[in-house]
Predicted model as a PDB file, atoms N, CA, C, CB and O in Angstrom, pLDDT in the B-factor column:
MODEL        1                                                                  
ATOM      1  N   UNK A   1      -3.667 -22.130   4.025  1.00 97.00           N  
ATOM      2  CA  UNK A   1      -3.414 -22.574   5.375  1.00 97.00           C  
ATOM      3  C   UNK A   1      -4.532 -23.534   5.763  1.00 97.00           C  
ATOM      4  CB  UNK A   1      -3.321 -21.371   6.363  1.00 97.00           C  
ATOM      5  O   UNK A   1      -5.720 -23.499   5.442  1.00 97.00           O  
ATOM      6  N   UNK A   2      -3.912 -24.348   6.485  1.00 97.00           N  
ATOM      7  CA  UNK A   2      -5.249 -25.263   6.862  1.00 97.00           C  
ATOM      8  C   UNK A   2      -5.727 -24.779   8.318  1.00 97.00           C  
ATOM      9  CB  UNK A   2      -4.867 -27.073   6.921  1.00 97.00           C  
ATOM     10  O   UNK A   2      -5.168 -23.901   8.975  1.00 97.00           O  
ATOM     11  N   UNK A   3      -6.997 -25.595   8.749  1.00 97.00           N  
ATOM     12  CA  UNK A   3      -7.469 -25.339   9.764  1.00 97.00           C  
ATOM     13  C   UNK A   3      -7.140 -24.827  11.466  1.00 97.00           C  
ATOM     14  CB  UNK A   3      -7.867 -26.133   9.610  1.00 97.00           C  
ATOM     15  O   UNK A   3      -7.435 -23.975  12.305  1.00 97.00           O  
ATOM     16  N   UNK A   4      -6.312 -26.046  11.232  1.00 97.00           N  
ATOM     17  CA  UNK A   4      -5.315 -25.918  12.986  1.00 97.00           C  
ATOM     18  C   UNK A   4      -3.945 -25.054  12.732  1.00 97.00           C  
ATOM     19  CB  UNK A   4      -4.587 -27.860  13.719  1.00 97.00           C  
ATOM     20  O   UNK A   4      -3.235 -24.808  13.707  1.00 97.00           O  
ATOM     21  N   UNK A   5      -3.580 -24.605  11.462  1.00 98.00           N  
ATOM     22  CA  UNK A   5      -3.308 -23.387  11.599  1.00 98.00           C  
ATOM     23  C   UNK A   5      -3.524 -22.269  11.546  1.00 98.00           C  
ATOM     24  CB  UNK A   5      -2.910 -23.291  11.376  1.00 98.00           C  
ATOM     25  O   UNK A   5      -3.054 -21.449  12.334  1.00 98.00           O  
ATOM     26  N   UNK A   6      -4.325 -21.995  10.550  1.00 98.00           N  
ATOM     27  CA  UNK A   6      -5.539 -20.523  11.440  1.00 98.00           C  
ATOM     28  C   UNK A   6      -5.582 -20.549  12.853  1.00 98.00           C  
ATOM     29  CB  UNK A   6      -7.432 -20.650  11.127  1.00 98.00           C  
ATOM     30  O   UNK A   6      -5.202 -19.550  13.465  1.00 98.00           O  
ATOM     31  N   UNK A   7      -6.055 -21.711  13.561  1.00 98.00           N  
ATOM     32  CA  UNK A   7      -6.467 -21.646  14.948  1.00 98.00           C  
ATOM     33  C   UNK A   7      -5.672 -21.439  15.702  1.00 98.00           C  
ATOM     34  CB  UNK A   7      -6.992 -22.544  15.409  1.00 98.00           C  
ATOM     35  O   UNK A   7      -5.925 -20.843  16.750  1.00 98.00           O  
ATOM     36  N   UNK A   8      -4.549 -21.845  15.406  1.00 98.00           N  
ATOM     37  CA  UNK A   8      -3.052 -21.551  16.020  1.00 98.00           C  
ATOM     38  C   UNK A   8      -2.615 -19.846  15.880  1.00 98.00           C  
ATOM     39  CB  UNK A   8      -1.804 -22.583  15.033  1.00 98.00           C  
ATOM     40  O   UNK A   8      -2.351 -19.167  16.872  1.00 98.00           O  
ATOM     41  N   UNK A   9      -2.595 -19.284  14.394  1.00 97.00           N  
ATOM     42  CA  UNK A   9      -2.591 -17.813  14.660  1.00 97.00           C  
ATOM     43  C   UNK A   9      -3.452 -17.071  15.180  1.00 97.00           C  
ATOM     44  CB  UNK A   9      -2.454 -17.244  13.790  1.00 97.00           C  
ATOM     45  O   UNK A   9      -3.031 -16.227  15.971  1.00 97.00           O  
ATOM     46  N   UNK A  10      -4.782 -17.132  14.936  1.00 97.00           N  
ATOM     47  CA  UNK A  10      -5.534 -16.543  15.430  1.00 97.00           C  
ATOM     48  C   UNK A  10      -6.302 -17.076  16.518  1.00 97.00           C  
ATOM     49  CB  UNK A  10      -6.074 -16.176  14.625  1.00 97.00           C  
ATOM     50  O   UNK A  10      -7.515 -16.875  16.585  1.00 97.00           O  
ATOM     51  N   UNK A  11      -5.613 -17.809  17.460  1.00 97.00           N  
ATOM     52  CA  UNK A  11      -6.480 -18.198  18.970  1.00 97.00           C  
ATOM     53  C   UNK A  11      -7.770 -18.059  18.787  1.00 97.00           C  
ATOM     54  CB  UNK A  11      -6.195 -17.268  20.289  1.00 97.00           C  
ATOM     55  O   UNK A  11      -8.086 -17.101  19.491  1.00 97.00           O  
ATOM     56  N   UNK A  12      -8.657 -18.444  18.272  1.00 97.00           N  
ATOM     57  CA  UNK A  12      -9.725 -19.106  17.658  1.00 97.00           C  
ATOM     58  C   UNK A  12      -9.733 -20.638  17.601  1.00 97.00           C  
ATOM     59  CB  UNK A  12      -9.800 -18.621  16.389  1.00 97.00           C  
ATOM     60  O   UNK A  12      -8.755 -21.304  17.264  1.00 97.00           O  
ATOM     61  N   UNK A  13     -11.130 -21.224  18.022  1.00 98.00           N  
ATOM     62  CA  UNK A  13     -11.782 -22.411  18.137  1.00 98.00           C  
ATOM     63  C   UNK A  13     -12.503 -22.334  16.463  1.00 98.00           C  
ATOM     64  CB  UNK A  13     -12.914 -22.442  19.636  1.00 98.00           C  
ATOM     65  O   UNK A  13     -13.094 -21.527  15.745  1.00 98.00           O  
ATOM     66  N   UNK A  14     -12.020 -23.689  16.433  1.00 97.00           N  
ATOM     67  CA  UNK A  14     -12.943 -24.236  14.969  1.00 97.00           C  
ATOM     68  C   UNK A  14     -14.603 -23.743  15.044  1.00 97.00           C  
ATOM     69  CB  UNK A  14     -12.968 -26.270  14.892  1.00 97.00           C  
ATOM     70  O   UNK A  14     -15.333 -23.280  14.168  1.00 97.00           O  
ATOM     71  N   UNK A  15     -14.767 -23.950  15.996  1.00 98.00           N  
ATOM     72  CA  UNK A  15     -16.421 -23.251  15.989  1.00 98.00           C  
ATOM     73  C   UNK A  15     -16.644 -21.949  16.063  1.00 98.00           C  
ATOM     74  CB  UNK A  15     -17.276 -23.630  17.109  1.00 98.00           C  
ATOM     75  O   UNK A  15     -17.732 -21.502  15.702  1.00 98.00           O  
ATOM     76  N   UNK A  16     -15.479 -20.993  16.625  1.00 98.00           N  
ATOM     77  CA  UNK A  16     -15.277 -19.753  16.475  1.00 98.00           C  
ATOM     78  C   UNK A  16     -15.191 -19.385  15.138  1.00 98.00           C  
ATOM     79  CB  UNK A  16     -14.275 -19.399  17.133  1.00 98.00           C  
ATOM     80  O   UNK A  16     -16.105 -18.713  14.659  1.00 98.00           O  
ATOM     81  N   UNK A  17     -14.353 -19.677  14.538  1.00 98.00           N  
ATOM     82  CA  UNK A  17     -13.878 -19.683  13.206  1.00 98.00           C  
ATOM     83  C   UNK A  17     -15.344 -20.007  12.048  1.00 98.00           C  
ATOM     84  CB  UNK A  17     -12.569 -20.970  13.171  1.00 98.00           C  
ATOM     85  O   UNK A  17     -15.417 -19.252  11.078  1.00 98.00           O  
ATOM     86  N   UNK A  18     -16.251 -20.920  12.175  1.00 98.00           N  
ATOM     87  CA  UNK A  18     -17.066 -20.918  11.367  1.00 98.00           C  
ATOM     88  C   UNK A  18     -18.121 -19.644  11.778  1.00 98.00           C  
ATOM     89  CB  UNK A  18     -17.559 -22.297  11.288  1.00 98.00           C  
ATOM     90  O   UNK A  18     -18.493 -18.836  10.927  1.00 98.00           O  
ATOM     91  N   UNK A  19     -18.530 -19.583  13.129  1.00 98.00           N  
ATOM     92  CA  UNK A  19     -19.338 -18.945  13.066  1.00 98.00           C  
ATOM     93  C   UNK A  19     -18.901 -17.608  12.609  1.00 98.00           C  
ATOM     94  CB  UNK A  19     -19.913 -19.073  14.070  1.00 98.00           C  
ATOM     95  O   UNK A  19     -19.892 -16.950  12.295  1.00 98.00           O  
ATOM     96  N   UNK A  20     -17.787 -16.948  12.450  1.00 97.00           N  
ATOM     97  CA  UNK A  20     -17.572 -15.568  12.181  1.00 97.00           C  
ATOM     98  C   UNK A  20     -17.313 -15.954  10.403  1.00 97.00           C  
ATOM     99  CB  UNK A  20     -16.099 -14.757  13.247  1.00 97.00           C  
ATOM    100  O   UNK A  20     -17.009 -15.023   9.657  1.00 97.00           O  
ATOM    101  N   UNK A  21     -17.402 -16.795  10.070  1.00 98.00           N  
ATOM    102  CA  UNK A  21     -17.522 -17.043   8.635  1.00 98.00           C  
ATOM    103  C   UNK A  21     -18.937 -16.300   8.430  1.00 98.00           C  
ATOM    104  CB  UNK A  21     -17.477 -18.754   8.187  1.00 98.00           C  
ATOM    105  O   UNK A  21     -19.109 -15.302   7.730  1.00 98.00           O  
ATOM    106  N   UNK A  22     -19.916 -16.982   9.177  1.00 98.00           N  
ATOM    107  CA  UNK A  22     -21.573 -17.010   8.754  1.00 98.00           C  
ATOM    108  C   UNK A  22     -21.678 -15.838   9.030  1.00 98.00           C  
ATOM    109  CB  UNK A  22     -22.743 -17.952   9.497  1.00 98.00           C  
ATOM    110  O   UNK A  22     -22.213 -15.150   8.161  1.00 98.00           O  
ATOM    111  N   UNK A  23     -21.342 -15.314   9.988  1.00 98.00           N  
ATOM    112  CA  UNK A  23     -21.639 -13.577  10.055  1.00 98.00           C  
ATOM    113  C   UNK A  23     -20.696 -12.595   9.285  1.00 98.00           C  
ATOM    114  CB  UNK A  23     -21.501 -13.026  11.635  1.00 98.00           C  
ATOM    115  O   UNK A  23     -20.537 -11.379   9.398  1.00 98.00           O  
ATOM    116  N   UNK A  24     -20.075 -13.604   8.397  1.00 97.00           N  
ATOM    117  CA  UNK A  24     -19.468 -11.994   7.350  1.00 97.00           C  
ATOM    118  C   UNK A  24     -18.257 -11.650   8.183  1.00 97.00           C  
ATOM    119  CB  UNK A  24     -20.769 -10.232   7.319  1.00 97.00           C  
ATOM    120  O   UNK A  24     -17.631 -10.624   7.916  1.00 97.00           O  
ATOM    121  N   UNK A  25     -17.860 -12.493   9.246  1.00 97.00           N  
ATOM    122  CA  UNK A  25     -16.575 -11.299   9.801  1.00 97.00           C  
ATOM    123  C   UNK A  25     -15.491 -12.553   9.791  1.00 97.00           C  
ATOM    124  CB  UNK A  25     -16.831 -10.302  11.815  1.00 97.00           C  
ATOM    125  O   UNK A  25     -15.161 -12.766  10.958  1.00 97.00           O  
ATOM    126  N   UNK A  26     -14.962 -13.271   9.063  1.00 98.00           N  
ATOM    127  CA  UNK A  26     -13.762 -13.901   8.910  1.00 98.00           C  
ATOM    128  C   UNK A  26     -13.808 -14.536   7.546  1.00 98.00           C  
ATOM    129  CB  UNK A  26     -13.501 -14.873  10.020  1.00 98.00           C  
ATOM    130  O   UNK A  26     -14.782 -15.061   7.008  1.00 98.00           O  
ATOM    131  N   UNK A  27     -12.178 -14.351   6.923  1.00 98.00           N  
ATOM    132  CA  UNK A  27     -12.228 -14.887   5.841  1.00 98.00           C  
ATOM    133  C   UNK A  27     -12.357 -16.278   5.456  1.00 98.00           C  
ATOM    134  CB  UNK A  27     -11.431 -14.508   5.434  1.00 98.00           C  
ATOM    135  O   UNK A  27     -11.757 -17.083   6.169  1.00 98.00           O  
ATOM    136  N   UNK A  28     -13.199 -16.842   4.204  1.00 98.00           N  
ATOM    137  CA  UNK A  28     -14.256 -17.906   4.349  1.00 98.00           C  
ATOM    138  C   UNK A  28     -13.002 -18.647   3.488  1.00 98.00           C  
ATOM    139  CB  UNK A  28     -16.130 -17.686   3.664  1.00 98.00           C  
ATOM    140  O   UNK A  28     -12.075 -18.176   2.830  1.00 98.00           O  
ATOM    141  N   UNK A  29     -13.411 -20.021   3.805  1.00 98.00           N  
ATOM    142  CA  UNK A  29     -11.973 -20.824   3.498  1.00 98.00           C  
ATOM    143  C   UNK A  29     -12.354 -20.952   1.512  1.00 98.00           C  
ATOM    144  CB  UNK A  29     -11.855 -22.942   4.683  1.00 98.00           C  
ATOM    145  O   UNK A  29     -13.243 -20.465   0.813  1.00 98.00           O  
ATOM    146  N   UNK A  30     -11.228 -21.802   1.230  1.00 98.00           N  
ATOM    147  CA  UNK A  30     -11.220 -22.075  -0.200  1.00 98.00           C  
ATOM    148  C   UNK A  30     -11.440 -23.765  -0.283  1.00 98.00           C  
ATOM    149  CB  UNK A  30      -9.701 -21.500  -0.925  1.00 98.00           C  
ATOM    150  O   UNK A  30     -11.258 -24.452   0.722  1.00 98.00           O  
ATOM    151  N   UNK A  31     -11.836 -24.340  -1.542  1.00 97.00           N  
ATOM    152  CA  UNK A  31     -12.116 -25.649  -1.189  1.00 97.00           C  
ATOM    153  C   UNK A  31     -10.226 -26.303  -2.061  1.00 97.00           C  
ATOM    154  CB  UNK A  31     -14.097 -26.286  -2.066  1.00 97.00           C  
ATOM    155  O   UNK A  31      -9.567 -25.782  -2.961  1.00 97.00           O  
ATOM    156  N   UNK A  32      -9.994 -27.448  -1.320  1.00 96.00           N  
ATOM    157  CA  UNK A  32      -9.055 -27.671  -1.815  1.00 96.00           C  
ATOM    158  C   UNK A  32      -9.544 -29.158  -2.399  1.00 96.00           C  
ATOM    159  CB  UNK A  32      -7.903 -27.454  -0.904  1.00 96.00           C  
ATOM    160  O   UNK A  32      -8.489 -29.713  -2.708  1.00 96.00           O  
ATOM    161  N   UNK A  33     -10.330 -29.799  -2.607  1.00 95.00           N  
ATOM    162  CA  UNK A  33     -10.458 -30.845  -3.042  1.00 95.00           C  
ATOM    163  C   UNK A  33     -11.285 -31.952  -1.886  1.00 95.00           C  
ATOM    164  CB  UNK A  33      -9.098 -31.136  -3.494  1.00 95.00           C  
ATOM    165  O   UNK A  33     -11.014 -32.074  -0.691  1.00 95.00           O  
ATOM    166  N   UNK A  34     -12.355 -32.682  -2.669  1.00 93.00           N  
ATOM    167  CA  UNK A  34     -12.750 -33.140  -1.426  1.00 93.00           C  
ATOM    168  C   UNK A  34     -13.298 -32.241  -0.563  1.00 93.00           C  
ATOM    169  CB  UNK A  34     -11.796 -33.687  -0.832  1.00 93.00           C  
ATOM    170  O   UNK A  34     -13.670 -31.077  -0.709  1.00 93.00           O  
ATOM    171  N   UNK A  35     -13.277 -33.280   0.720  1.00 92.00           N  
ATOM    172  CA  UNK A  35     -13.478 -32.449   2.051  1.00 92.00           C  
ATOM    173  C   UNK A  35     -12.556 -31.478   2.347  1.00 92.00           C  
ATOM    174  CB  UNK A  35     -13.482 -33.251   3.208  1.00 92.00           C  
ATOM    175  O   UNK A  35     -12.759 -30.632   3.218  1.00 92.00           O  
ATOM    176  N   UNK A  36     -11.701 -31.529   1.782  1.00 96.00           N  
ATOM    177  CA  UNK A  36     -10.580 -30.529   2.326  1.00 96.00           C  
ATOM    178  C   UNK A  36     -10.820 -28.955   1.958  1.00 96.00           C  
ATOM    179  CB  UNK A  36      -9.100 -30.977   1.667  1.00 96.00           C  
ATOM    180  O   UNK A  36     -11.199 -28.576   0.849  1.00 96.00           O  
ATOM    181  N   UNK A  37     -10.534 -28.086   3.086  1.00 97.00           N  
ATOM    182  CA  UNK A  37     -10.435 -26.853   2.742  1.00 97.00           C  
ATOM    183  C   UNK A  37      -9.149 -25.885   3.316  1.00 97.00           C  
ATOM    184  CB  UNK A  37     -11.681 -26.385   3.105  1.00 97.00           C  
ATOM    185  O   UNK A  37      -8.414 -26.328   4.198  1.00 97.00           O  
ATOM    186  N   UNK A  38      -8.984 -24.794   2.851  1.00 98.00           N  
ATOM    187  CA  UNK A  38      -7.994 -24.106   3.358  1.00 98.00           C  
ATOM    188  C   UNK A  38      -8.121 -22.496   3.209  1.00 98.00           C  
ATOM    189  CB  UNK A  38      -6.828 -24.633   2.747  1.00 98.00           C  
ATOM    190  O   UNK A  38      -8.738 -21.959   2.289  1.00 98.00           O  
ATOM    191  N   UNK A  39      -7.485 -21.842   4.191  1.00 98.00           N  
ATOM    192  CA  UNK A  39      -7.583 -19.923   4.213  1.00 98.00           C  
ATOM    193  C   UNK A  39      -6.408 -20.311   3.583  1.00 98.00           C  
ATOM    194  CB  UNK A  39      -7.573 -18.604   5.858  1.00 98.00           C  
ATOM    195  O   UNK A  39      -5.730 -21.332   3.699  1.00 98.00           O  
ATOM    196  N   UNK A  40      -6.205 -18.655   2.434  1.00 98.00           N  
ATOM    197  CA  UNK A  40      -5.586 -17.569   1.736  1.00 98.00           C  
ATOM    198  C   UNK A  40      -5.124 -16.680   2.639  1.00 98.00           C  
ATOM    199  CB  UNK A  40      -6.416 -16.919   0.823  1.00 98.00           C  
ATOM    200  O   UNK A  40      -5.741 -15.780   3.207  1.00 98.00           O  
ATOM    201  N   UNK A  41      -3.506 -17.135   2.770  1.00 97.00           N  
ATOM    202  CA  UNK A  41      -2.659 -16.824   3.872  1.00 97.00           C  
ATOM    203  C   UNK A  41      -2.382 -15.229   4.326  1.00 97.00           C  
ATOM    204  CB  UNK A  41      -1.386 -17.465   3.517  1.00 97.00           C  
ATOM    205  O   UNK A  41      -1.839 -14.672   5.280  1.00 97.00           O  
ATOM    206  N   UNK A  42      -3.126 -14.781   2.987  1.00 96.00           N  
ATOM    207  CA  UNK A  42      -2.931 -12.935   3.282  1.00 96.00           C  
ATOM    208  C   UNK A  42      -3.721 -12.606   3.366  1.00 96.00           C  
ATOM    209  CB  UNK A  42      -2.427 -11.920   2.517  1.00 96.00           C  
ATOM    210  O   UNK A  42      -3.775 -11.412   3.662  1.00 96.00           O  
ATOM    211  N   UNK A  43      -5.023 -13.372   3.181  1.00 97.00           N  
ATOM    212  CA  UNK A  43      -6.815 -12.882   4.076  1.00 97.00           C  
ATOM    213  C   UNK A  43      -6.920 -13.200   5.428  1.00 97.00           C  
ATOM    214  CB  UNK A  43      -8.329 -13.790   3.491  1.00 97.00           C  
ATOM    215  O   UNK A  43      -7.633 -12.543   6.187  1.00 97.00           O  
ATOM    216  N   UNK A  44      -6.094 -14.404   5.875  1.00 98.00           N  
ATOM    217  CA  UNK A  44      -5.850 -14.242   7.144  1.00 98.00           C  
ATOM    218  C   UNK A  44      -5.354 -13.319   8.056  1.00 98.00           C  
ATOM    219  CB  UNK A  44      -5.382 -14.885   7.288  1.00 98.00           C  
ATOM    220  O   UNK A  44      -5.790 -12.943   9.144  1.00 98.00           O  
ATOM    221  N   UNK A  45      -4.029 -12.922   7.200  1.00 96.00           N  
ATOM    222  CA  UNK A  45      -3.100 -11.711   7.608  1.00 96.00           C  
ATOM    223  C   UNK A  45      -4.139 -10.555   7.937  1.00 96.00           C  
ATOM    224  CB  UNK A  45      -1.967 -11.223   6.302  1.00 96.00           C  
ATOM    225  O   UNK A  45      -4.336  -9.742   8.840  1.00 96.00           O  
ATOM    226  N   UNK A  46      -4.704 -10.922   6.704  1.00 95.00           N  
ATOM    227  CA  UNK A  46      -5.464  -8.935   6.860  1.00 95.00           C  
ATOM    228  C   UNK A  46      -6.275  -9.002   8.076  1.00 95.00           C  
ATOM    229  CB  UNK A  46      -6.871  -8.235   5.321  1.00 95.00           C  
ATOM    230  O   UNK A  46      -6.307  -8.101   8.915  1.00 95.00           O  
ATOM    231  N   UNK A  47      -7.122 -10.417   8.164  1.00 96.00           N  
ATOM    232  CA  UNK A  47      -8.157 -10.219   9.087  1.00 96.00           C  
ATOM    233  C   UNK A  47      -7.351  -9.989  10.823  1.00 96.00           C  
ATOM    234  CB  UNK A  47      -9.257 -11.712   8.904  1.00 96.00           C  
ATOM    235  O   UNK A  47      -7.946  -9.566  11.814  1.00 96.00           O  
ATOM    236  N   UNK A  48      -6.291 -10.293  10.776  1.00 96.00           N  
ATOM    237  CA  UNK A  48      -5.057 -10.261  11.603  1.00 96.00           C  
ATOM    238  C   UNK A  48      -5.008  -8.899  12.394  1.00 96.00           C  
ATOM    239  CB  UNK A  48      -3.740 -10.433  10.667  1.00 96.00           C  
ATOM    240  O   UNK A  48      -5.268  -8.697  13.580  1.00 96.00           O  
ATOM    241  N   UNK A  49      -4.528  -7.857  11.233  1.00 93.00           N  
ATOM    242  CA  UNK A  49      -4.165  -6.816  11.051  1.00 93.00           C  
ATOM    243  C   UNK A  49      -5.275  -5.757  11.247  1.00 93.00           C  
ATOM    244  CB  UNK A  49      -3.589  -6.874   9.945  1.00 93.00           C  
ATOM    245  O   UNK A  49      -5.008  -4.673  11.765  1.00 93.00           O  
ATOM    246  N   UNK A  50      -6.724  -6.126  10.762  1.00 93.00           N  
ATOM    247  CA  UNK A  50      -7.663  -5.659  10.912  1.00 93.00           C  
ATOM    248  C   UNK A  50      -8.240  -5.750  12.593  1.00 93.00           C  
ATOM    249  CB  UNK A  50      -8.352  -6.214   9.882  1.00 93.00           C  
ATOM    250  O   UNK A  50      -8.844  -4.752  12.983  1.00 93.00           O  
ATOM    251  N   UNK A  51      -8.121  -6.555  13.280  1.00 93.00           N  
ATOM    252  CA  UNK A  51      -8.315  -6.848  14.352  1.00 93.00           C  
ATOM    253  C   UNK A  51      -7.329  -5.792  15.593  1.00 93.00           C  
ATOM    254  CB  UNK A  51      -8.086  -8.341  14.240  1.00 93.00           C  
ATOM    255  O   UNK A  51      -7.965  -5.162  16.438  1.00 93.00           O  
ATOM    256  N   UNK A  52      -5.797  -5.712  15.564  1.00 91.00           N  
ATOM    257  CA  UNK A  52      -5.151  -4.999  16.065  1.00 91.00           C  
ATOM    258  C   UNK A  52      -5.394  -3.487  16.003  1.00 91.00           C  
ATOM    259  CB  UNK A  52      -4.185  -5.365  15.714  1.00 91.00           C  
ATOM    260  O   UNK A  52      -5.332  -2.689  16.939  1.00 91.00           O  
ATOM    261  N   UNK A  53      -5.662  -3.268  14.814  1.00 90.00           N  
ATOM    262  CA  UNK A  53      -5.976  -2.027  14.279  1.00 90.00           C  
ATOM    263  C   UNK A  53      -7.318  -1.280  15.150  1.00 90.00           C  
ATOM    264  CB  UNK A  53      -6.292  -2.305  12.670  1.00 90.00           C  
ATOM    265  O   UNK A  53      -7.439  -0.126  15.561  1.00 90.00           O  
ATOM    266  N   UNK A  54      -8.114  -2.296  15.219  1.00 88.00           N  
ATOM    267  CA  UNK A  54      -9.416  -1.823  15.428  1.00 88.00           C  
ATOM    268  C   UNK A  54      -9.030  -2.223  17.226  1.00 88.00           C  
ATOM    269  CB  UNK A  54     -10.910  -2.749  14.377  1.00 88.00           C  
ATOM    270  O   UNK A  54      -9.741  -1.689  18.077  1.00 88.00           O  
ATOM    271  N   UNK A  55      -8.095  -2.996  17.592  1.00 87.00           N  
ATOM    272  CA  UNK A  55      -8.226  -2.785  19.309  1.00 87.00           C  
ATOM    273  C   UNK A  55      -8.084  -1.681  19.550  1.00 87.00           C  
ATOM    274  CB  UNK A  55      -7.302  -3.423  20.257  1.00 87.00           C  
ATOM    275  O   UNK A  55      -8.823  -1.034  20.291  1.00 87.00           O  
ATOM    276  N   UNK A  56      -6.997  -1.216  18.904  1.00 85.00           N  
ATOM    277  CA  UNK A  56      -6.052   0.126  19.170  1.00 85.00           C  
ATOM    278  C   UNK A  56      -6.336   1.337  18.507  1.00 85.00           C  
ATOM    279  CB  UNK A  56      -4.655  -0.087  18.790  1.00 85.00           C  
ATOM    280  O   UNK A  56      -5.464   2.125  18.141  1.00 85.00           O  
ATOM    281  N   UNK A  57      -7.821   1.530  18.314  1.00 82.00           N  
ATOM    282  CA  UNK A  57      -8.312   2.383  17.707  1.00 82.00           C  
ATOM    283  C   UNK A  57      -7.498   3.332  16.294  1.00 82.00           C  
ATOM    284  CB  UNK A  57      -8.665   3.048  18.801  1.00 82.00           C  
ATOM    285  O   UNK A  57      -7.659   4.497  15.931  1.00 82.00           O  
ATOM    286  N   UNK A  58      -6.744   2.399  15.847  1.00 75.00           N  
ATOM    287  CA  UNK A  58      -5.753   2.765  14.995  1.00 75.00           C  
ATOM    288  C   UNK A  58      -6.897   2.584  13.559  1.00 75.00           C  
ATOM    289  CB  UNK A  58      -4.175   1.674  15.149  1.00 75.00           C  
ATOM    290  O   UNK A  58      -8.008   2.062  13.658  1.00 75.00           O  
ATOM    291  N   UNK A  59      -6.315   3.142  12.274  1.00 69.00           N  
ATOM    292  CA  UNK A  59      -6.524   2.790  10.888  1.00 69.00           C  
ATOM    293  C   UNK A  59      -6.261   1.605  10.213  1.00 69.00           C  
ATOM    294  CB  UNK A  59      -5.966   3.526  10.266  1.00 69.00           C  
ATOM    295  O   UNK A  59      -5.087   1.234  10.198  1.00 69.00           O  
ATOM    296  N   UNK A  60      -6.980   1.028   9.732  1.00 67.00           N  
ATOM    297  CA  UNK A  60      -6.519  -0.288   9.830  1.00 67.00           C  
ATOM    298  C   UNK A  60      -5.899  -0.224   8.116  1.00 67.00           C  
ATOM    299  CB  UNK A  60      -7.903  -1.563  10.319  1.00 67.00           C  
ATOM    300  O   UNK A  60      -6.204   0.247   7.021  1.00 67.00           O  
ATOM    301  N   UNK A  61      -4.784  -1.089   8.810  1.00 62.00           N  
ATOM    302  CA  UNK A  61      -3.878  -0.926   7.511  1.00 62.00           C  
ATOM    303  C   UNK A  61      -4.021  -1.396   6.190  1.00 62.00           C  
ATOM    304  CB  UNK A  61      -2.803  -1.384   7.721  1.00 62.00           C  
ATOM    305  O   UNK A  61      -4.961  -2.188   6.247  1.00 62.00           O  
ATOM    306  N   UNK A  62      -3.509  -1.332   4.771  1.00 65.00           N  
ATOM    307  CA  UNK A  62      -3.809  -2.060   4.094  1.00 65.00           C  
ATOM    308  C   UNK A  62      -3.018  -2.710   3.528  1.00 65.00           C  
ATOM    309  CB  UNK A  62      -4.390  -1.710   3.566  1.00 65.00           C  
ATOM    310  O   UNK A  62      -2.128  -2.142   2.894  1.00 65.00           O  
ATOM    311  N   UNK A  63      -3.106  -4.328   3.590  1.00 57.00           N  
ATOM    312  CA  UNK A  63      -2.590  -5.114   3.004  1.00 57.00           C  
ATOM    313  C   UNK A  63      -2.116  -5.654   1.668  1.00 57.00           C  
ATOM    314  CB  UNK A  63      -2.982  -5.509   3.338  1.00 57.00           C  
ATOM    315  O   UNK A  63      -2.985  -5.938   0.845  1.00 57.00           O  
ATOM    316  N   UNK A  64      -1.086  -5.794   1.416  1.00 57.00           N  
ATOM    317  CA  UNK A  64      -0.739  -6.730  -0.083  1.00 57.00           C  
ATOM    318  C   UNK A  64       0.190  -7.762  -0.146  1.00 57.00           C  
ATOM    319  CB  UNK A  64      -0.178  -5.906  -1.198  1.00 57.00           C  
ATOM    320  O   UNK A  64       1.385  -7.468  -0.162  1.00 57.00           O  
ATOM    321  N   UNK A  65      -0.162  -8.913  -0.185  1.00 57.00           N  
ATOM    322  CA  UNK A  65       0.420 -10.481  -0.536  1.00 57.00           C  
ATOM    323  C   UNK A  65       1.004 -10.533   0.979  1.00 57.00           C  
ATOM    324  CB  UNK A  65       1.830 -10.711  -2.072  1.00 57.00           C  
ATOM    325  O   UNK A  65       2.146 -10.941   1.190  1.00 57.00           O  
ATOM    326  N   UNK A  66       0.167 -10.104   1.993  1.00 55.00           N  
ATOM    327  CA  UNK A  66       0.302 -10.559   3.392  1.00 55.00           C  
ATOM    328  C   UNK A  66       1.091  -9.470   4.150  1.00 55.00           C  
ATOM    329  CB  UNK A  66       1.041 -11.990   3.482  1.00 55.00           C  
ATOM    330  O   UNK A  66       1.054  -9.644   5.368  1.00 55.00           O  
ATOM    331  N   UNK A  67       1.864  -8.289   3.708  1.00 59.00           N  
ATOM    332  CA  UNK A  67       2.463  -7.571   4.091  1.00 59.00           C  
ATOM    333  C   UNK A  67       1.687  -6.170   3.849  1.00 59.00           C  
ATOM    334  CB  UNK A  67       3.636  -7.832   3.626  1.00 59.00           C  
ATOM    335  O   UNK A  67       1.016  -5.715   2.923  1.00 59.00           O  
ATOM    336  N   UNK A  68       2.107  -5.690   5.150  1.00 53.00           N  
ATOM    337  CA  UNK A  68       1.109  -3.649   4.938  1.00 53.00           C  
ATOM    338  C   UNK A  68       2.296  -3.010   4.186  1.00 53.00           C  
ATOM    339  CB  UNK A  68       0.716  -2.250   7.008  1.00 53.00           C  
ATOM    340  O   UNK A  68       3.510  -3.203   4.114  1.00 53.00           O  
ATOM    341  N   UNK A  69       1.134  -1.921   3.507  1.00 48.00           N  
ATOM    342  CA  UNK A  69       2.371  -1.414   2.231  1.00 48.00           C  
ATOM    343  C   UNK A  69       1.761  -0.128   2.819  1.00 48.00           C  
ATOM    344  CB  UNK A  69       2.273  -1.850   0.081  1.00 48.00           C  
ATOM    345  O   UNK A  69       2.132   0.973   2.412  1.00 48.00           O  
TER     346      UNK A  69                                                      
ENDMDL                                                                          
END                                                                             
């Protein structure tokens, strides 16, 4: 996924988004060539899923190829 779509699912600012890179709490992009980079559409998911989980004091689920099993 590229940038402005992460930001689009996860209502997150590009500067949001890096800084929770640097602190270990969002998944860190992949390089696609060049300048270009992109998130791994089911590390997004999880970090997704991980987030709801933890509003709702729920277990946070576990993910595979973007779907909770």
């Amino acid at each position: 996924m590229r940038r402005r779509e992460v930001e689009r699912r996860t209502g997150l600012s590009r500067s949001t988004i890096y800084e929770r890179i640097r602190a270990g709490g969002f998944p860190a992009p992949v390089s696609l060539g060049g300048k270009a980079v992109g998130w791994i559409e089911h590390e997004v998911n999880r970090w997704l899923n991980e987030q709801v989980a933890s509003s709702r004091g729920m277990a946070i689920p576990e993910v595979a190829d973007g779907r909770e099993v």
